[in-house]
N, CA, C and O atoms as a Tripos MOL2 file, in Angstrom:
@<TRIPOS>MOLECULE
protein
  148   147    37     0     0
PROTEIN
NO_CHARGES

@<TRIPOS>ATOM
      1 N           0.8480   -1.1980    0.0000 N.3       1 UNK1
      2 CA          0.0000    0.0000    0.0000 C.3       1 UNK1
      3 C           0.8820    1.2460    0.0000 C.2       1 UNK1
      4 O           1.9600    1.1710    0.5900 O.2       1 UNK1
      5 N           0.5640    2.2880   -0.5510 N.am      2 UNK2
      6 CA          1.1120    3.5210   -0.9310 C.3       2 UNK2
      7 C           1.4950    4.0450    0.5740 C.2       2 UNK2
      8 O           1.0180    3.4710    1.5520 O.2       2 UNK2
      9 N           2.0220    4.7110    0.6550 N.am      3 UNK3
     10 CA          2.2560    5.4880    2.0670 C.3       3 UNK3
     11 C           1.1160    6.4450    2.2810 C.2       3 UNK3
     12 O           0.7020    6.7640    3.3960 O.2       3 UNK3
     13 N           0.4260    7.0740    0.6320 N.am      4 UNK4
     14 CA         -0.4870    8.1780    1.2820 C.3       4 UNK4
     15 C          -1.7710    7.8030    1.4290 C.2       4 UNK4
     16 O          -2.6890    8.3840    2.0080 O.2       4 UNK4
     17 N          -1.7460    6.5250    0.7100 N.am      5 UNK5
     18 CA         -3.0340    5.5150    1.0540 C.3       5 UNK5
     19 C          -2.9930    5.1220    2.5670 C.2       5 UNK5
     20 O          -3.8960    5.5580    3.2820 O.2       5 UNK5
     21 N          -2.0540    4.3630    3.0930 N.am      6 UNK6
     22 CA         -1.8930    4.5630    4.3480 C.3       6 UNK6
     23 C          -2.3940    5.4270    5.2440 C.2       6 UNK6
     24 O          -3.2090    5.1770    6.1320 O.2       6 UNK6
     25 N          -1.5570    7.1020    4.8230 N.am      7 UNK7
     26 CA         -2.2540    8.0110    5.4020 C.3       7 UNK7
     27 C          -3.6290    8.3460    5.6440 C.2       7 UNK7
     28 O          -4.0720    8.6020    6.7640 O.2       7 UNK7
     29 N          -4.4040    8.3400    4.4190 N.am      8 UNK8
     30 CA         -5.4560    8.6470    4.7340 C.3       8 UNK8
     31 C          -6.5210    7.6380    5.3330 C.2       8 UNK8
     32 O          -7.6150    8.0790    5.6840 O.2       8 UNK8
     33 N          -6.1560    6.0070    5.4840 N.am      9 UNK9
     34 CA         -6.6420    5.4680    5.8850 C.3       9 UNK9
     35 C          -6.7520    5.1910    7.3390 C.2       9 UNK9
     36 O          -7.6320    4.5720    7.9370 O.2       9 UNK9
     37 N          -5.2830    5.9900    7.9540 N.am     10 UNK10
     38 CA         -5.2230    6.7980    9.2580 C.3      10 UNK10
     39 C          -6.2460    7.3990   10.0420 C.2      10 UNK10
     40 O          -6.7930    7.2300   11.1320 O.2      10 UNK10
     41 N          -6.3180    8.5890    8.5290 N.am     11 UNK11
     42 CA         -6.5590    9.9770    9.1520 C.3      11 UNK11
     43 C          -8.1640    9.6670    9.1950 C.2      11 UNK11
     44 O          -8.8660   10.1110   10.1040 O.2      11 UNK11
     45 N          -8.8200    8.6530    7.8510 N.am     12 UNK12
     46 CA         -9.8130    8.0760    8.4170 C.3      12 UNK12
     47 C         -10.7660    7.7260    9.6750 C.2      12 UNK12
     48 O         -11.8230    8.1940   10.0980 O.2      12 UNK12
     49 N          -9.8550    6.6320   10.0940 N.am     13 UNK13
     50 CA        -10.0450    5.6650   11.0440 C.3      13 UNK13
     51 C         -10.0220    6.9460   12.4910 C.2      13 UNK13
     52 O         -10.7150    6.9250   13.5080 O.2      13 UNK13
     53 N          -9.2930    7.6470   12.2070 N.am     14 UNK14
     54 CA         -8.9650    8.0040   13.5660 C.3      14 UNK14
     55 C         -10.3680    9.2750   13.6960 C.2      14 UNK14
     56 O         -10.8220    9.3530   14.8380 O.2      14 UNK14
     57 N         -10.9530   10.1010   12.7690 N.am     15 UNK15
     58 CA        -11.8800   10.5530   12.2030 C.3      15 UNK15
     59 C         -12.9730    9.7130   12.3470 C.2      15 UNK15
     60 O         -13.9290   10.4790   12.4660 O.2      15 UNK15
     61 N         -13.3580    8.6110   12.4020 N.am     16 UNK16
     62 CA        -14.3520    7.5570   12.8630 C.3      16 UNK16
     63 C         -14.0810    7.4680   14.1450 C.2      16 UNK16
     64 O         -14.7750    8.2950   14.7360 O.2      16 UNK16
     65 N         -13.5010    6.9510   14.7740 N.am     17 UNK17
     66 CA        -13.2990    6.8290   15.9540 C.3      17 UNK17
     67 C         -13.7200    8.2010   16.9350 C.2      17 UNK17
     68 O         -14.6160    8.3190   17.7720 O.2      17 UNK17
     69 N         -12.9660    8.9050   16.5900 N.am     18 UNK18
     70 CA        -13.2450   10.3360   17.5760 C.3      18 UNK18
     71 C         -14.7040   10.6280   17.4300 C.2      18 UNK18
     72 O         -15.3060   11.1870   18.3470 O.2      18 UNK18
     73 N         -15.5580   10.1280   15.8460 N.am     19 UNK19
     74 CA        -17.0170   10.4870   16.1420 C.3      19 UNK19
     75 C         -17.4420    9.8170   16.6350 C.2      19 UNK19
     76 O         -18.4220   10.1910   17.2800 O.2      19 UNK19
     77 N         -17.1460    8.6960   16.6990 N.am     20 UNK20
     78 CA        -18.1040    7.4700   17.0680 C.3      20 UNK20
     79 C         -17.8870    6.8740   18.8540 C.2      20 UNK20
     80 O         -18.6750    6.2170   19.5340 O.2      20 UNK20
     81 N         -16.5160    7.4130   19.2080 N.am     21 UNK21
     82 CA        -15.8790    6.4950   20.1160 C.3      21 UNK21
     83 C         -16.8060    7.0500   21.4470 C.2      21 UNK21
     84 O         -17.0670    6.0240   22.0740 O.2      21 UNK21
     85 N         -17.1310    7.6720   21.8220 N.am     22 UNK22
     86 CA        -18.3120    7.8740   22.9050 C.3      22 UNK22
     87 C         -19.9580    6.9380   22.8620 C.2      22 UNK22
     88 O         -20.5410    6.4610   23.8350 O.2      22 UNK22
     89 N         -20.4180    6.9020   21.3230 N.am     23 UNK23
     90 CA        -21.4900    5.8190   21.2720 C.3      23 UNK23
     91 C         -21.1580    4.8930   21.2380 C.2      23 UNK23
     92 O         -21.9850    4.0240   21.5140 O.2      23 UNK23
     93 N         -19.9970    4.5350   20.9440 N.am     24 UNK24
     94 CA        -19.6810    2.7220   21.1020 C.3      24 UNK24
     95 C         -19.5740    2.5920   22.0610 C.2      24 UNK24
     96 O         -20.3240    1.8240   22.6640 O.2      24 UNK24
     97 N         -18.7160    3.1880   22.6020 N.am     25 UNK25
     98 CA        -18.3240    3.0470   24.3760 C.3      25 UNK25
     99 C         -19.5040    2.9650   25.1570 C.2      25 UNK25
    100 O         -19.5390    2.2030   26.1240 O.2      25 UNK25
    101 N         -20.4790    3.6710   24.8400 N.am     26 UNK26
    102 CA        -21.9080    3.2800   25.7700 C.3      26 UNK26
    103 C         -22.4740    2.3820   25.2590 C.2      26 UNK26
    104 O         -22.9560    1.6960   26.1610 O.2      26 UNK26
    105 N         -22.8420    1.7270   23.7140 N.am     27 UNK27
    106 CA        -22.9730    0.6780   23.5640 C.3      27 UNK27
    107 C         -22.2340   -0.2660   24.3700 C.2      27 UNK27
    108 O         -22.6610   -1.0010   25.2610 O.2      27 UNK27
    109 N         -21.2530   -0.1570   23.9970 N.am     28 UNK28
    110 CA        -20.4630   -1.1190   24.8940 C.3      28 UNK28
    111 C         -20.6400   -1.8790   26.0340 C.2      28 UNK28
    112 O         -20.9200   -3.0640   26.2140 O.2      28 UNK28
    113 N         -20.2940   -0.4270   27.1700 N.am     29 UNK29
    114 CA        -20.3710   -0.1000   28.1810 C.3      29 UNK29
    115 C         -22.0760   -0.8150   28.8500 C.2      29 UNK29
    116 O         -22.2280   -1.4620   29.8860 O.2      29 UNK29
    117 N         -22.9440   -0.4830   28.0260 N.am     30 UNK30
    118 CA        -24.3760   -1.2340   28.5340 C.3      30 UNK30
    119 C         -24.3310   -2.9920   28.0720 C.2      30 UNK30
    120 O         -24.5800   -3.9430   28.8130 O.2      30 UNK30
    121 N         -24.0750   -3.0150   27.1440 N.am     31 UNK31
    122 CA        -23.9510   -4.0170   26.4330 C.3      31 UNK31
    123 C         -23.5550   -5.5420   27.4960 C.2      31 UNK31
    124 O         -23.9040   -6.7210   27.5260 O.2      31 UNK31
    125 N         -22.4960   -4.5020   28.3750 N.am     32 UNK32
    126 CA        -21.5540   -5.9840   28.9510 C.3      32 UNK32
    127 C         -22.2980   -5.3090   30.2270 C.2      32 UNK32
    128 O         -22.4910   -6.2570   30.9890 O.2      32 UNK32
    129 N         -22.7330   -4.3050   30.7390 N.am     33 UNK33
    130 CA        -23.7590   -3.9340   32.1440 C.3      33 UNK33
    131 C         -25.0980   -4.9550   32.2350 C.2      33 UNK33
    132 O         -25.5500   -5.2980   33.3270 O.2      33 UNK33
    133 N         -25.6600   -5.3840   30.9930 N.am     34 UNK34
    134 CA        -26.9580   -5.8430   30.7500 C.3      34 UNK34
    135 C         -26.4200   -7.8930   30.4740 C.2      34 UNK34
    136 O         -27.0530   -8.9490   30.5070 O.2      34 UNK34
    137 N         -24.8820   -7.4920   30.2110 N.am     35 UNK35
    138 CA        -24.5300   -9.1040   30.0810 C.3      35 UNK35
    139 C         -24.1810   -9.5270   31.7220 C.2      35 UNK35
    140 O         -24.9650  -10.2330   32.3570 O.2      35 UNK35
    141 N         -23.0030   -9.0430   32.2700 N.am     36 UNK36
    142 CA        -23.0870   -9.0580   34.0110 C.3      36 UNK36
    143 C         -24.3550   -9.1540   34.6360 C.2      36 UNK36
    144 O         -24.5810  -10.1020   35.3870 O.2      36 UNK36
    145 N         -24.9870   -8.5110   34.4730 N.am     37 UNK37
    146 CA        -26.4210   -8.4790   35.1240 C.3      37 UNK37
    147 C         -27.2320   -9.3910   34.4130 C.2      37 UNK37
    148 O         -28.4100   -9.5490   34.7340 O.2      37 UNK37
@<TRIPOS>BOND
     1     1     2 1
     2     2     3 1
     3     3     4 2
     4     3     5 am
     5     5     6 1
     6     6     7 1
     7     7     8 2
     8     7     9 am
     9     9    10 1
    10    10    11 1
    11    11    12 2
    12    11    13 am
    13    13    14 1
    14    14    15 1
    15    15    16 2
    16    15    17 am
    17    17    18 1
    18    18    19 1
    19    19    20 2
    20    19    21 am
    21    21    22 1
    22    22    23 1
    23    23    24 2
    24    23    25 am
    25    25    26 1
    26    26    27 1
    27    27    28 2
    28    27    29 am
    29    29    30 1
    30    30    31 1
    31    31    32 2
    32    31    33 am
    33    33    34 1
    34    34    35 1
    35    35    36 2
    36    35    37 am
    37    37    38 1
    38    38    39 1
    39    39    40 2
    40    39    41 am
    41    41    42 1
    42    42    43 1
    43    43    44 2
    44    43    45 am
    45    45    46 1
    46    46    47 1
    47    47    48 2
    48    47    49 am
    49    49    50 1
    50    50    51 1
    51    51    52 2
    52    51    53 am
    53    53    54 1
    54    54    55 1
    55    55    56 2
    56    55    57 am
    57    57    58 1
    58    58    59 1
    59    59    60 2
    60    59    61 am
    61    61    62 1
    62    62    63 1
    63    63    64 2
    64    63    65 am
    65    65    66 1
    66    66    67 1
    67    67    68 2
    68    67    69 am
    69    69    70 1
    70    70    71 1
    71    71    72 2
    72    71    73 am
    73    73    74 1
    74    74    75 1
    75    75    76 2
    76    75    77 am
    77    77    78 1
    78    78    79 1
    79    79    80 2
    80    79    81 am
    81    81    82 1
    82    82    83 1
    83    83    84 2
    84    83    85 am
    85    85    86 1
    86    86    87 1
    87    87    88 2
    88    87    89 am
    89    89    90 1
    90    90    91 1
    91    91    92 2
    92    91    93 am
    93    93    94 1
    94    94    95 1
    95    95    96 2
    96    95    97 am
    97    97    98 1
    98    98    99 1
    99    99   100 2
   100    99   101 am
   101   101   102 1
   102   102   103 1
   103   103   104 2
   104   103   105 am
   105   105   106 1
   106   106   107 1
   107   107   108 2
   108   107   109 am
   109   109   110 1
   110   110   111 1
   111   111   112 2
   112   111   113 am
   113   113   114 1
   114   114   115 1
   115   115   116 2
   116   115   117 am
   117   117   118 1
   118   118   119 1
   119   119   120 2
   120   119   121 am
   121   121   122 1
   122   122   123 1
   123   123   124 2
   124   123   125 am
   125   125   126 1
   126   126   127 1
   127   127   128 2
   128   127   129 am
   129   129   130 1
   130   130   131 1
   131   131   132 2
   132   131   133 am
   133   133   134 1
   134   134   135 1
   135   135   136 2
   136   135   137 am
   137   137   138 1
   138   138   139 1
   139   139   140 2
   140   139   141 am
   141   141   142 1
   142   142   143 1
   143   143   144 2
   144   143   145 am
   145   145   146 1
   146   146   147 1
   147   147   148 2
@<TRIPOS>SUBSTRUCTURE
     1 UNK1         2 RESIDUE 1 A UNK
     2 UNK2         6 RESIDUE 1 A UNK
     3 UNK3        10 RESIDUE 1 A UNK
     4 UNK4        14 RESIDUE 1 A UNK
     5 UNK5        18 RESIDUE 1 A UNK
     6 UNK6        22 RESIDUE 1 A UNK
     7 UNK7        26 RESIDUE 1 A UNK
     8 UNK8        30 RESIDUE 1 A UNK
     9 UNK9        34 RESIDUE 1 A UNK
    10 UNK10       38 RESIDUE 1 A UNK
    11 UNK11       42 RESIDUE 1 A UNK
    12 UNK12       46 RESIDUE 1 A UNK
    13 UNK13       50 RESIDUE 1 A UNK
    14 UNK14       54 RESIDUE 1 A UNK
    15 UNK15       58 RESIDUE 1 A UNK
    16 UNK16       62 RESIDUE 1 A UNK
    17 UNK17       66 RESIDUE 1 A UNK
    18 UNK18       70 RESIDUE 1 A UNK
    19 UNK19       74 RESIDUE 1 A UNK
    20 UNK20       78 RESIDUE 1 A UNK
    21 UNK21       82 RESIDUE 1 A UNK
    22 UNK22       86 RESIDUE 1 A UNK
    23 UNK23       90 RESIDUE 1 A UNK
    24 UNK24       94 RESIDUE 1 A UNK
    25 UNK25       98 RESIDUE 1 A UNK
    26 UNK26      102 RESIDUE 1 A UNK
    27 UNK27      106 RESIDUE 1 A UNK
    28 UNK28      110 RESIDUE 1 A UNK
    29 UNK29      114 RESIDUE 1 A UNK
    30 UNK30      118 RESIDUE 1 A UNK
    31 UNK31      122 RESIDUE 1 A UNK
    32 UNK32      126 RESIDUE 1 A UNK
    33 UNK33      130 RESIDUE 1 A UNK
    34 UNK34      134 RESIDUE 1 A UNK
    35 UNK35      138 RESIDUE 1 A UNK
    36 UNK36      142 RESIDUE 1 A UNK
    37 UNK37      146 RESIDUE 1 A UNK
């Protein structure tokens, strides 16, 4: 893979994450609250 393919598949991911990484985390976060319980 190209290096700037790389890059942007970075700058992507990390761009997903920062939007997303608070609703997953409460998905999550309930997910395994509702599996424990």
């Amino acid at each position: 893979m190209p290096k700037w393919g790389y890059y942007l598949r970075e700058q992507w991911r990390k761009c997903f994450a920062s939007h997303l990484s608070t609703e997953v985390q409460n998905a999550i976060g309930i997910g395994i609250f509702h599996f424990i319980n």
